[in-house]
C-alpha positions in Angstrom: 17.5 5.2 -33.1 15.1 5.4 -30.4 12.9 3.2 -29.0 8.8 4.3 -27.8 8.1 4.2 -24.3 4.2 3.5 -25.5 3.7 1.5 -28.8 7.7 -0.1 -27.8 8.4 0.1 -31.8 12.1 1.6 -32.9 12.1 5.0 -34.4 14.5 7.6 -36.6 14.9 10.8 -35.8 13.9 12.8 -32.8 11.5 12.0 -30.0 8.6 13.9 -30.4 7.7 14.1 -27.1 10.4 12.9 -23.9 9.8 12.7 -20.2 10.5 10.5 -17.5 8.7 7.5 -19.2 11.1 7.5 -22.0 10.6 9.0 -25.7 7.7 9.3 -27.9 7.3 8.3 -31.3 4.9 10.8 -33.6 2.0 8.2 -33.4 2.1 8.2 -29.8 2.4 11.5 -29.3 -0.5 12.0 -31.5 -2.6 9.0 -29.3 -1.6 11.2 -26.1 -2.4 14.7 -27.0 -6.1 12.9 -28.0 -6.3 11.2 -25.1 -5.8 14.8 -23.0 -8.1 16.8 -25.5 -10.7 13.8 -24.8 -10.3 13.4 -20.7 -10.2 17.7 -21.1 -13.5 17.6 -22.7 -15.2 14.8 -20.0 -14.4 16.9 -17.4 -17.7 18.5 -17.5 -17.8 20.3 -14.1 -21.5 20.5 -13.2 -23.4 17.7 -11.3 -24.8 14.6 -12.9 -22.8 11.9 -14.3 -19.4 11.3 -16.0 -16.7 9.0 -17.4 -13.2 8.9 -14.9 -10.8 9.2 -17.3 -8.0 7.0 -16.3 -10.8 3.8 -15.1 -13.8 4.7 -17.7 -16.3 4.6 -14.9 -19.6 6.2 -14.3 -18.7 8.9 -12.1 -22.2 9.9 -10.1 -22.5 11.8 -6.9 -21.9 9.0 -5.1 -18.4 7.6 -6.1 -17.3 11.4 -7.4 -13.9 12.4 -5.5 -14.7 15.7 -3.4 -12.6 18.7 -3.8 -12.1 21.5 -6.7 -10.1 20.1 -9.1 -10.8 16.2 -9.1 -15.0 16.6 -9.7 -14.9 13.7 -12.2 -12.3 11.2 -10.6 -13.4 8.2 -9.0 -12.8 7.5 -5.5 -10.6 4.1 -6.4 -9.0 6.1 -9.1 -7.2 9.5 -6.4 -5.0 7.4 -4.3 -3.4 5.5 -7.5 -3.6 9.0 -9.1 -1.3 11.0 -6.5 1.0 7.9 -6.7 1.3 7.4 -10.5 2.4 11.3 -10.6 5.1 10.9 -8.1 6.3 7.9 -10.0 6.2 10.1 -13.3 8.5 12.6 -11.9 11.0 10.0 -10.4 11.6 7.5 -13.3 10.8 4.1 -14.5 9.3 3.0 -11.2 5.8 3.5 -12.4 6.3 1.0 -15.5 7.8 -1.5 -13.2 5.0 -1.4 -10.6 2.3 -1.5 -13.1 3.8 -4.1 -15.5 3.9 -6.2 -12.0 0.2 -5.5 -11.1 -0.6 -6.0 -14.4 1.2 -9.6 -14.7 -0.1 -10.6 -11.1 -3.8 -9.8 -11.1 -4.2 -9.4 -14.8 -7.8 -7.7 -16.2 -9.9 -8.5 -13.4 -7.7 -6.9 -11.1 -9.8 -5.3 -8.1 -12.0 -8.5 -7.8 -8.6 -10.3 -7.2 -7.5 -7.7 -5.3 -10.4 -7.9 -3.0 -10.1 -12.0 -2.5 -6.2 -11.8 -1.3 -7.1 -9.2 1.2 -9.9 -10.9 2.0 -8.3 -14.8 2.2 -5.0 -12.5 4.0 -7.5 -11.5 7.0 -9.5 -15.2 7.2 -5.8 -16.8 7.7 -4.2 -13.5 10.0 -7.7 -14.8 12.0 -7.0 -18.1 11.9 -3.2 -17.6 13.5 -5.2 -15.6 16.6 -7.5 -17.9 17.6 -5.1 -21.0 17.0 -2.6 -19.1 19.8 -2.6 -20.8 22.7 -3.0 -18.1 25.6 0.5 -18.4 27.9 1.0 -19.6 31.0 3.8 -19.9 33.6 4.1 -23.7 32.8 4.0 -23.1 28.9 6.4 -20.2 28.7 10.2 -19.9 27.9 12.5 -20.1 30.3 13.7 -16.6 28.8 10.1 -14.2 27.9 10.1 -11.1 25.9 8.4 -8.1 26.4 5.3 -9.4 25.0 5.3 -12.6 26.2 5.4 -10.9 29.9 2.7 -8.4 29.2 0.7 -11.1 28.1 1.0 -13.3 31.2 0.4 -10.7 33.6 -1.7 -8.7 31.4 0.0 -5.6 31.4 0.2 -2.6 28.8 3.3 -2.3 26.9 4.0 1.3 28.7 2.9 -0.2 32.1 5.8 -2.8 31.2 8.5 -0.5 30.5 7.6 2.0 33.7 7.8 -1.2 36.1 11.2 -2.0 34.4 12.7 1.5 34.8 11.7 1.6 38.3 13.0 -2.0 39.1 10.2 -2.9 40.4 10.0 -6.5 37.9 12.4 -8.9 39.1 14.5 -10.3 36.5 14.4 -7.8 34.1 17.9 -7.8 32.3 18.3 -5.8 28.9 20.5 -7.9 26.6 21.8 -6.3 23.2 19.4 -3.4 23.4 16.2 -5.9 24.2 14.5 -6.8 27.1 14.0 -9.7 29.0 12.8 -11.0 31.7 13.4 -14.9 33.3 10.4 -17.0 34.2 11.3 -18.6 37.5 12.5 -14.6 39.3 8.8 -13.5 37.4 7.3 -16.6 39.1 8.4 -15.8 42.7 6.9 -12.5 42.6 
């Protein structure tokens, strides 16, 4: 007994087709060789518009992926493209990743896509500006890297050259981390 990576229905006898997905049943097989004859015969190679074959968008000049061999892919549709192949050769982590897009965003996908990167940038804005600038009376008694090259406004590699040449008073590397204390900083 097998069971069909596609339609999920429980088959006798052998797999007509198998790869890393999982086994085919005949139907499927038949769906898939139909789908490739039909995405063969879209990929008309001349200018003008087309139909993407894994999104079923107009393809025009415009949106139309630029290279030899990808004339009627849309743009959105490469990037997913190179990854979905990688995750057919490697196993089941293409079903996995697309069952969990799919249960997450659902049909309307890119538009909800769009609004959590969108609301994702409005809050990572809102957690700049609400970051008090620090001062010698507001800082830790201990700072970090950052927190020093923020209060003298230094770069991170003018940081670490000051601190290999001794020249920032009480710089002490703990565990494999710097820091530096406020009140030896202060008296410089």
């Amino acid at each position: 007994m097998f069971k069909c990576c596609m339609c999920k229905k429980h088959f006798s006898g052998n797999p007509k087709r198998k790869n890393a997905a999982g086994d085919f049943c005949d139907v499927c097989n038949k769906e898939i060789i139909r789908r490739a004859r039909k995405s063969k015969d879209s990929k008309d190679h001349s200018s003008g518009d087309a139909t993407c074959p894994y999104c079923k968008r107009k393809v025009t000049d415009a949106n139309r992926v630029k290279g030899k061999s990808n004339k009627n892919i849309h743009q959105s549709c490469a990037g997913k493209l190179r990854w979905v192949l990688s995750c057919i050769r490697k196993g089941d982590r293409m079903f996995k990743y697309v069952s969990y897009r799919e249960k997450k965003y659902g049909p309307d996908r890119d538009a909800k896509i769009k609004e959590a990167k969108a609301i994702e940038q409005a809050q990572s804005k809102q957690i700049v500006n609400k970051v008090a600038p620090i001062t010698f009376d507001t800082a830790p008694e201990c700072l970090t890297p950052e927190q020093v090259q923020e209060l003298l406004q230094l770069s991170r590699a003018t940081f670490f050259r000051l601190v290999e040449r001794g020249e920032l008073p009480g710089a002490v590397k703990i565990g494999g981390s710097w820091r530096v204390w406020r009140d030896k900083l202060r008296l410089t």
